[in-house]
C-alpha positions as a LaTeX table, in Angstrom:
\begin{tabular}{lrrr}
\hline
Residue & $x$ (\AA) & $y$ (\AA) & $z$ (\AA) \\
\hline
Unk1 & 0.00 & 0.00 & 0.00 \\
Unk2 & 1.30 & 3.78 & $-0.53$ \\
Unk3 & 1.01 & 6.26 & 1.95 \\
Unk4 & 1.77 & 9.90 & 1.48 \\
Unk5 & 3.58 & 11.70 & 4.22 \\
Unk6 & 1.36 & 14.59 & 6.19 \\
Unk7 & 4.40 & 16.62 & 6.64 \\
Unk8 & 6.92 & 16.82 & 3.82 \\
Unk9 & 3.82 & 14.52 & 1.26 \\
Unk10 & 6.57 & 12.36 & 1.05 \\
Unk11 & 5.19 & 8.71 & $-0.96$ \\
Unk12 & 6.40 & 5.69 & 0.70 \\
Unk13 & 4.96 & 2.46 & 0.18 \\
Unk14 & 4.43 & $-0.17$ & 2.77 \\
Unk15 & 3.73 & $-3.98$ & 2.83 \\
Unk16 & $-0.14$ & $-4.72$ & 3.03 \\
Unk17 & 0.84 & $-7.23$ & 5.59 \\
Unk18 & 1.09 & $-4.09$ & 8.14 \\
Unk19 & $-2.05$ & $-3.31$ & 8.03 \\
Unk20 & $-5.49$ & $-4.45$ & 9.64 \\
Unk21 & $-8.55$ & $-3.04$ & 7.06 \\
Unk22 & $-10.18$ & $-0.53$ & 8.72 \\
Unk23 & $-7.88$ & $-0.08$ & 11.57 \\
Unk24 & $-5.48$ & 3.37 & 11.28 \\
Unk25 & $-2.16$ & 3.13 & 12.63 \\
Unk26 & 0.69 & 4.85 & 12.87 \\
Unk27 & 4.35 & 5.36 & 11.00 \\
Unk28 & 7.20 & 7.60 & 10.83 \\
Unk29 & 8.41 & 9.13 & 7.84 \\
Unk30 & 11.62 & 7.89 & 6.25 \\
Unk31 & 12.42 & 11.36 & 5.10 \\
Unk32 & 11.24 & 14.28 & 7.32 \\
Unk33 & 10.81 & 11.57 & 10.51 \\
Unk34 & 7.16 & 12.98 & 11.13 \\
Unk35 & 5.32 & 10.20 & 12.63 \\
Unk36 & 1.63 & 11.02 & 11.87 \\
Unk37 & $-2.11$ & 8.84 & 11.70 \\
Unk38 & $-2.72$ & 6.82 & 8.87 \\
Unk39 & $-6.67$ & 7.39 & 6.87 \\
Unk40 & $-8.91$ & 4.78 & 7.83 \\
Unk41 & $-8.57$ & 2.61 & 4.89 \\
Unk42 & $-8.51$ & $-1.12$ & 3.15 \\
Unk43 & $-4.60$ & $-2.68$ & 2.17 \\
Unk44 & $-5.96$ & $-1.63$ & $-1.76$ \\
Unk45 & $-6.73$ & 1.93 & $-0.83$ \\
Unk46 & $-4.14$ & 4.50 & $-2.38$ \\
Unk47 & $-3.66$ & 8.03 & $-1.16$ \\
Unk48 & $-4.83$ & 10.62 & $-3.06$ \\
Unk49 & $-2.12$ & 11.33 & $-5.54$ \\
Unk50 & $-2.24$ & 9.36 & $-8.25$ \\
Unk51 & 1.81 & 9.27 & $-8.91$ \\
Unk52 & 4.76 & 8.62 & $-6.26$ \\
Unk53 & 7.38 & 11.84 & $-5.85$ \\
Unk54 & 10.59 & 11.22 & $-7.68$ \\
Unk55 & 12.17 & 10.18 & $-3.97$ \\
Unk56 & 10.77 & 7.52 & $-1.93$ \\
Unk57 & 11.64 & 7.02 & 1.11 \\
Unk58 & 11.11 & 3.87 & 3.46 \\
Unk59 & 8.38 & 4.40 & 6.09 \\
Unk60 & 9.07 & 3.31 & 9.21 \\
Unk61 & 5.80 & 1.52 & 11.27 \\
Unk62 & 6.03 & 2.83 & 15.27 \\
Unk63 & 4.65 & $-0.20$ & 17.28 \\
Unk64 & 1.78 & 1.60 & 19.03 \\
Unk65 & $-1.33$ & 0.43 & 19.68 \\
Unk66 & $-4.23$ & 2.24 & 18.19 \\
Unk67 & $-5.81$ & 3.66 & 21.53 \\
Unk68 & $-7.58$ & 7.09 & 22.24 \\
Unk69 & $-4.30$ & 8.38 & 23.80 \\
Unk70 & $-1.89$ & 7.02 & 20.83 \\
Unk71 & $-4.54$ & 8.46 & 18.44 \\
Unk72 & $-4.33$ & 11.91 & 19.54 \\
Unk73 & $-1.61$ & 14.66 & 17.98 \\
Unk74 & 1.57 & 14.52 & 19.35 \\
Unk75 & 3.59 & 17.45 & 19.40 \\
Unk76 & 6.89 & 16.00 & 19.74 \\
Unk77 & 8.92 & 13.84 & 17.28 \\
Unk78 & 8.93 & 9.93 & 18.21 \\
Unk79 & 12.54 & 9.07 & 17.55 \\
Unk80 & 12.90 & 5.45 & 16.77 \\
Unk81 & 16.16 & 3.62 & 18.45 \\
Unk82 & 17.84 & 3.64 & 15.35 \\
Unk83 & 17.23 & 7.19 & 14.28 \\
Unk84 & 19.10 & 8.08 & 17.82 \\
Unk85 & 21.91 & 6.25 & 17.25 \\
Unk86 & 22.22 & 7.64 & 13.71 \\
Unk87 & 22.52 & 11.21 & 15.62 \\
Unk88 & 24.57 & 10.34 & 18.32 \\
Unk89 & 26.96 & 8.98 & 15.56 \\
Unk90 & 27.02 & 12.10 & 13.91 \\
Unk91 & 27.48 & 14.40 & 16.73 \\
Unk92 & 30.27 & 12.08 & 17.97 \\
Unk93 & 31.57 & 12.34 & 13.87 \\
Unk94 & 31.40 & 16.59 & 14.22 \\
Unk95 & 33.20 & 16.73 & 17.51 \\
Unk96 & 36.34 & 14.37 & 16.03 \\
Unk97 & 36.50 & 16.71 & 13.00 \\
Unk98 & 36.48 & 20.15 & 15.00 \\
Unk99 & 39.02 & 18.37 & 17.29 \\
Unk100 & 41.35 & 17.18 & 14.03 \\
Unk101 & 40.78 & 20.60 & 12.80 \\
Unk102 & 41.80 & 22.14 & 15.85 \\
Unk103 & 44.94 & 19.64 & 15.54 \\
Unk104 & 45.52 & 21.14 & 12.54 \\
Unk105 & 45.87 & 24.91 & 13.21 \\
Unk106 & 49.54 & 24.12 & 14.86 \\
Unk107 & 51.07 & 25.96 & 17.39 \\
Unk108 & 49.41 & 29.61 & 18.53 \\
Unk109 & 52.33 & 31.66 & 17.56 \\
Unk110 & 53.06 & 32.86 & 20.93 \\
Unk111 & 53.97 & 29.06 & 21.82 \\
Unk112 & 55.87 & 29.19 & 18.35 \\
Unk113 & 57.73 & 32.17 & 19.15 \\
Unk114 & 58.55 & 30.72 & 23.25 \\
Unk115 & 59.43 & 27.44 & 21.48 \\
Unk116 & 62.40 & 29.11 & 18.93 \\
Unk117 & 63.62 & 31.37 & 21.88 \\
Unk118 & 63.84 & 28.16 & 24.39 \\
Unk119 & 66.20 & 26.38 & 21.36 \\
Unk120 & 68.65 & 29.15 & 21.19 \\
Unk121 & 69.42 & 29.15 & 24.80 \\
Unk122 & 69.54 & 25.26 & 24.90 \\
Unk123 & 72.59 & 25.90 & 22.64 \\
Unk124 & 74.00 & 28.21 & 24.61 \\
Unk125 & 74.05 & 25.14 & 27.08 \\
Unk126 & 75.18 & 27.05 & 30.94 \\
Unk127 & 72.74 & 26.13 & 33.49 \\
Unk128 & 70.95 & 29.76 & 34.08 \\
Unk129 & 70.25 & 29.42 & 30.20 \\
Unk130 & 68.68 & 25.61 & 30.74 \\
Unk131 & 66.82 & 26.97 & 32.77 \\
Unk132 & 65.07 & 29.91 & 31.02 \\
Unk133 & 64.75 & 27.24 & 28.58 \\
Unk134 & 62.82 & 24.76 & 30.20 \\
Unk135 & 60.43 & 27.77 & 31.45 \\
Unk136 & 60.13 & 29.22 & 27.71 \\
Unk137 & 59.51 & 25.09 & 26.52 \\
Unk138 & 56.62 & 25.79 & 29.58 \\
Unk139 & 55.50 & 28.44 & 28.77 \\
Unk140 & 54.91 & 27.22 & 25.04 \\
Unk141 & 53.04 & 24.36 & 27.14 \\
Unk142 & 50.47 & 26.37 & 28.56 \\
Unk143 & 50.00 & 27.86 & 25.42 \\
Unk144 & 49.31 & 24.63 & 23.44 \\
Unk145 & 48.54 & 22.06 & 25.68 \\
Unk146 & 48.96 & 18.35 & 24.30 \\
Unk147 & 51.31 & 19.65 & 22.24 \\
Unk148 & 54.15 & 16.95 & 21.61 \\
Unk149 & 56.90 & 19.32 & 20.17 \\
Unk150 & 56.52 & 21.62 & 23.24 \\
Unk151 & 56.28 & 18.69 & 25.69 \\
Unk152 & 59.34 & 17.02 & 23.99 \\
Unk153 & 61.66 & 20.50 & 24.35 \\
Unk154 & 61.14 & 20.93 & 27.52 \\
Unk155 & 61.86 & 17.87 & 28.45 \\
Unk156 & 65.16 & 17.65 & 26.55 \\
Unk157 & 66.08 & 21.14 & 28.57 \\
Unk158 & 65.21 & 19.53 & 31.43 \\
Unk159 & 67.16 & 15.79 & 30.38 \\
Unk160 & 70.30 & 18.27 & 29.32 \\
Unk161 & 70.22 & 19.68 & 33.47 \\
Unk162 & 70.05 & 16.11 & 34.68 \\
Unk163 & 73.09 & 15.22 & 32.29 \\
Unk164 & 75.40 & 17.70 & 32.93 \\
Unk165 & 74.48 & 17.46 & 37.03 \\
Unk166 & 75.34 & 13.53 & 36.31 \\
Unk167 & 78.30 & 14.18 & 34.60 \\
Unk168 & 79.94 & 16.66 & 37.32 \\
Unk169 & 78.72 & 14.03 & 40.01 \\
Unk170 & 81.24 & 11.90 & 38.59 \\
Unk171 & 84.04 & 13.86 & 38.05 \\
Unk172 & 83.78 & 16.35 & 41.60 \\
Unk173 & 85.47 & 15.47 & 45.06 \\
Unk174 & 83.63 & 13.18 & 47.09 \\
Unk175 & 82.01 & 16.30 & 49.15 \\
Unk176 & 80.33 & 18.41 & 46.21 \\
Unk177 & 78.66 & 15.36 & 44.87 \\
Unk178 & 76.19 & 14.54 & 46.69 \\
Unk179 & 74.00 & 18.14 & 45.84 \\
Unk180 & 74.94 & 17.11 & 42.35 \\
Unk181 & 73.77 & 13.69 & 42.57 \\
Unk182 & 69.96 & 14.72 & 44.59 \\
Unk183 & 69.63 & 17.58 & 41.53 \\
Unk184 & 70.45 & 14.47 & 38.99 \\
Unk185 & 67.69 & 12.75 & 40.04 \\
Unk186 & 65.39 & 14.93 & 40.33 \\
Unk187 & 65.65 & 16.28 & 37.07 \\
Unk188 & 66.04 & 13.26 & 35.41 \\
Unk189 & 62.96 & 11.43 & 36.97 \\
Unk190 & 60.93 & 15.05 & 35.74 \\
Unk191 & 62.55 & 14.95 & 32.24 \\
Unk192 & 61.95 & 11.13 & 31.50 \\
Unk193 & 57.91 & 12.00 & 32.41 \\
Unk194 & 58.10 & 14.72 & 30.34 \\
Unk195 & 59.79 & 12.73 & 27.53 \\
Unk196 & 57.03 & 9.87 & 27.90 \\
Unk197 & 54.00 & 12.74 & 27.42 \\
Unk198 & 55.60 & 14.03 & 24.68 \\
Unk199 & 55.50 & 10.16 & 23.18 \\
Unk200 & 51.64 & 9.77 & 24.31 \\
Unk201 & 51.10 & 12.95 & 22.91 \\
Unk202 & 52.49 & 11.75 & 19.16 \\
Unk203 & 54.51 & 8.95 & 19.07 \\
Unk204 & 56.04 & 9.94 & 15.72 \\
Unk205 & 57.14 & 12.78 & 16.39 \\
Unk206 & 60.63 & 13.43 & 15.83 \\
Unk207 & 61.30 & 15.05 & 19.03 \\
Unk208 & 59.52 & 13.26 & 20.87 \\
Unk209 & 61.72 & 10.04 & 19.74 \\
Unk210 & 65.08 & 11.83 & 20.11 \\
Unk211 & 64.07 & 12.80 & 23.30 \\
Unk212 & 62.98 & 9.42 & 24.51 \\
Unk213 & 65.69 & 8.11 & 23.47 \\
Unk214 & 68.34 & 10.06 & 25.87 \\
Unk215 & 65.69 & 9.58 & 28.58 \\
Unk216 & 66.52 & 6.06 & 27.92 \\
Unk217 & 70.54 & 6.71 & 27.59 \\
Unk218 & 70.50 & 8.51 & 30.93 \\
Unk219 & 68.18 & 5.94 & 33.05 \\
Unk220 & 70.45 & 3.11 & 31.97 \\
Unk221 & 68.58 & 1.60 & 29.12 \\
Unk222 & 71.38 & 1.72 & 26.30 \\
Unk223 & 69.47 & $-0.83$ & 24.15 \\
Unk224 & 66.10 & 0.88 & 23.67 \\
Unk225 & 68.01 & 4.28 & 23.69 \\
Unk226 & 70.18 & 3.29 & 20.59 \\
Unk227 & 67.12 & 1.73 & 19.06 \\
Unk228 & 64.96 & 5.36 & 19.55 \\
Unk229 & 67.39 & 7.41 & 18.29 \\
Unk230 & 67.90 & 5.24 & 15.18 \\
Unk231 & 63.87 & 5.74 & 14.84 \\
Unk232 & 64.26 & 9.50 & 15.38 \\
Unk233 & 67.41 & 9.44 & 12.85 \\
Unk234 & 65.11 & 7.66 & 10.17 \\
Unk235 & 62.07 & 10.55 & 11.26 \\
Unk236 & 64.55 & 13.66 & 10.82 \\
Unk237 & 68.12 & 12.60 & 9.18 \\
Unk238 & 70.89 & 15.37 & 10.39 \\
Unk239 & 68.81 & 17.14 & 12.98 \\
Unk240 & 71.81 & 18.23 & 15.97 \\
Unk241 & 69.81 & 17.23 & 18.46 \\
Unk242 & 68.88 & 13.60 & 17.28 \\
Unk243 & 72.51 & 12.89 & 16.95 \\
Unk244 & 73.33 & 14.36 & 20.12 \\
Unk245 & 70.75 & 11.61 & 21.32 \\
Unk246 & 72.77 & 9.01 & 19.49 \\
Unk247 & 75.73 & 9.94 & 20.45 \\
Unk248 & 74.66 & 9.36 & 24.64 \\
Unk249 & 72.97 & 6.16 & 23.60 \\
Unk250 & 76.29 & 5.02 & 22.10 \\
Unk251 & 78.05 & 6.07 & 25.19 \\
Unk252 & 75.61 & 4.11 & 27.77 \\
Unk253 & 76.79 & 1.58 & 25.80 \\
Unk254 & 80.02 & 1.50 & 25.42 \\
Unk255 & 80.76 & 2.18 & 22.06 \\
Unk256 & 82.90 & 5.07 & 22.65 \\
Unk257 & 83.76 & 5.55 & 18.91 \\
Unk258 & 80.42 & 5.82 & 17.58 \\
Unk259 & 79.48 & 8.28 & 20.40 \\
Unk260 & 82.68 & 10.57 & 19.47 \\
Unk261 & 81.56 & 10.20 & 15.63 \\
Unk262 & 77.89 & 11.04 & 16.62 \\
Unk263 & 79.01 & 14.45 & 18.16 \\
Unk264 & 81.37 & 15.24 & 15.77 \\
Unk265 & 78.73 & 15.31 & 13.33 \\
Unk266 & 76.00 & 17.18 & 15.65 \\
Unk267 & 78.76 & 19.70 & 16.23 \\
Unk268 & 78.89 & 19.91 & 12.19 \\
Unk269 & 75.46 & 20.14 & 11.50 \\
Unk270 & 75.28 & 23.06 & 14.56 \\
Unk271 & 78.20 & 24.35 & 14.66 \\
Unk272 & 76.56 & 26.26 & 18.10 \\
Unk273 & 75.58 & 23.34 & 19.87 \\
Unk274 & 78.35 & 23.65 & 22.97 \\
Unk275 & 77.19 & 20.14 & 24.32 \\
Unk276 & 78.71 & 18.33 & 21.43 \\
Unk277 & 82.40 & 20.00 & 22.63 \\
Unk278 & 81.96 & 19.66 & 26.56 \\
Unk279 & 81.00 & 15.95 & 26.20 \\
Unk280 & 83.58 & 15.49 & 23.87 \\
Unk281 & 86.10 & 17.20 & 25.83 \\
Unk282 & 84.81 & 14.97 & 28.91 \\
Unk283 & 86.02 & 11.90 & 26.67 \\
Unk284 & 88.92 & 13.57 & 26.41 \\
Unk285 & 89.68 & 13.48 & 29.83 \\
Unk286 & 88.60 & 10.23 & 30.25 \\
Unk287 & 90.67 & 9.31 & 27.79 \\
Unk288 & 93.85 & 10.67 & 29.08 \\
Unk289 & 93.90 & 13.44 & 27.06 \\
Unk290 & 93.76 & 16.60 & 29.01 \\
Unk291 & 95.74 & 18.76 & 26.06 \\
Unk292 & 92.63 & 17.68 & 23.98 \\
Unk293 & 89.80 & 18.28 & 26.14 \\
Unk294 & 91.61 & 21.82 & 27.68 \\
Unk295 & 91.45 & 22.94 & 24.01 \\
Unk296 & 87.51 & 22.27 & 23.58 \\
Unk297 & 86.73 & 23.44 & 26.94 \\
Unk298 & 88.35 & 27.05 & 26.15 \\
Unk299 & 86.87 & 27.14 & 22.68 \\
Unk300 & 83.42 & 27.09 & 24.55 \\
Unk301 & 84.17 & 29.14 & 27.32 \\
Unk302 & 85.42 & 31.73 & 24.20 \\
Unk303 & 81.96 & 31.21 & 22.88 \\
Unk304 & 79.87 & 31.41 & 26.12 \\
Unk305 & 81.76 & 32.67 & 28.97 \\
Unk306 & 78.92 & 31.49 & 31.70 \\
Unk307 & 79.14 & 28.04 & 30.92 \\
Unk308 & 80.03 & 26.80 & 34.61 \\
Unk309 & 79.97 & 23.42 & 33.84 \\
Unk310 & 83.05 & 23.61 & 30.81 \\
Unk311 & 84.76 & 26.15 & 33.65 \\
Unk312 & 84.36 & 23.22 & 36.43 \\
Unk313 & 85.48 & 21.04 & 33.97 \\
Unk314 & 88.44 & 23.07 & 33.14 \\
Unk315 & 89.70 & 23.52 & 36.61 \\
Unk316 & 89.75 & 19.53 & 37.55 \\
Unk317 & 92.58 & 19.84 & 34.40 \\
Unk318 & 96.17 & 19.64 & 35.59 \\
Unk319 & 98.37 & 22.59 & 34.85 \\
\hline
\end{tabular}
């Protein structure tokens, strides 16, 4: 049987089987969802117009029974279970694109601009400028929260503190270590969180990896480190800071060669990166060859005169 929609005059057609002759019931329209009283009429009986509209949409029976209270006008829309999920599917569908979109924009450029100012004084590498870093890298945070390239600078300012604290631990007379060795910690355990955000945040991201990865390096795990920073290598070939990564994971373990190639060739592709030189002149001295690492720790004290750790360094140098 056909029945023509008392909304929109939609034409649907429906199996006779639905019907009762005589009996009205009701159904929902496939197209404007109006759920309205069908005529009293036979199965045979066809609605008025003679032809269906070009579009015919399936009716849709609501399971009511034809009582005095079912019978009379409604004035809200009967939504059937599957129209509501249809919605709530489409709402959920508008919410994931205005949050992709969102995703989209980038950085706001003030987090841009705190980001770019935070990498210039990681280079400069002292530990007042490490520090203005890792509040510029939080400042970007704030500013774009979720955010895995801010997330993953700050905490490679933050890993780069815990290093050089680490590194002077070693190297100090037994009664200046311990304040060396609490600071260590603590800004090691705060960098490797902030390192594993950055990775929930986008695990692709290049940063992110690199930054893992010396996370890894500096909490003992020379295996996953090396294999991180050969991801992050793969994600941005040349970038100074991934082979800085590479060159601590080669040093946690053990393969003092590749970590002296690894910041040779950071220091070439920045030549401003003054971690590359102080690590390599702390091989030096490890190596036995104070001439070497004297010469690498002036050439960055020439370059940044507050670096305290290369001035440390240079004064645990025989004469």
């Amino acid at each position: 049987m056909l029945i023509e929609c008392s909304q929109c005059h939609a034409v649907f057609s429906l199996q006779d089987s639905v019907a009762v002759a005589g009996m009205p019931f009701k159904v929902q329209c496939g197209r404007c969802l109006a759920v309205f009283q069908t005529p009293t009429q036979t199965p045979t009986q066809a609605p008025t117009r003679a032809e269906p509209a070009p579009e015919q949409p399936t009716g849709t029976v609501v399971p009511e029974p034809a009582t005095a209270s079912s019978v009379a006008p409604r004035t809200r829309p009967v939504w059937s279970h599957q129209t509501k999920s249809r919605i709530a599917v489409a709402i959920l569908a508008l919410a994931v694109a205005a949050g992709v979109a969102l995703y989209r924009r980038g950085l706001p450029r003030e987090a841009r601009a705190a980001i770019l100012e935070g990498r210039e004084k990681l280079l400069l590498d002292d530990t007042q400028s490490l520090q203005e870093a890792t509040r510029l890298f939080t400042d970007a945070l704030r500013e774009a929260p979720g955010q895995a390239e801010a997330e993953a600078e700050r905490a490679l300012a933050l890993l780069l503190q815990a290093s050089a604290r680490k590194d002077l631990a070693a190297r100090l007379p037994a009664p200046e270590r311990p304040e060396h060795e609490r600071a260590a910690s603590k800004l090691l355990q705060e960098g490797s969180a902030a390192a594993r955000q950055a990775m929930a945040d986008d695990a692709s991201s290049p940063a992110a990896l690199r930054t893992m990865a010396l996370a890894e390096a500096l909490s003992g795990g020379a295996g996953a480190a090396a294999a991180r920073a050969e991801e992050a290598e793969r994600a941005a070939r040349g970038e100074p800071w991934v082979l800085y990564a590479k060159a601590v994971a080669a040093a946690a373990g053990g393969a003092r060669d590749r970590a002296v190639q690894a910041l040779s060739a950071a220091r070439q592709a920045e030549p401003r990166l003054l971690r590359a030189d102080v690590d390599l002149a702390g091989m030096a001295m490890d190596g036995g060859d104070p001439a070497g690492a004297r010469e690498l720790l002036q050439r960055v004290l020439r370059d940044n005169p507050r670096h305290d750790r290369a001035r440390r360094m240079l004064s645990l140098l025989p004469p």
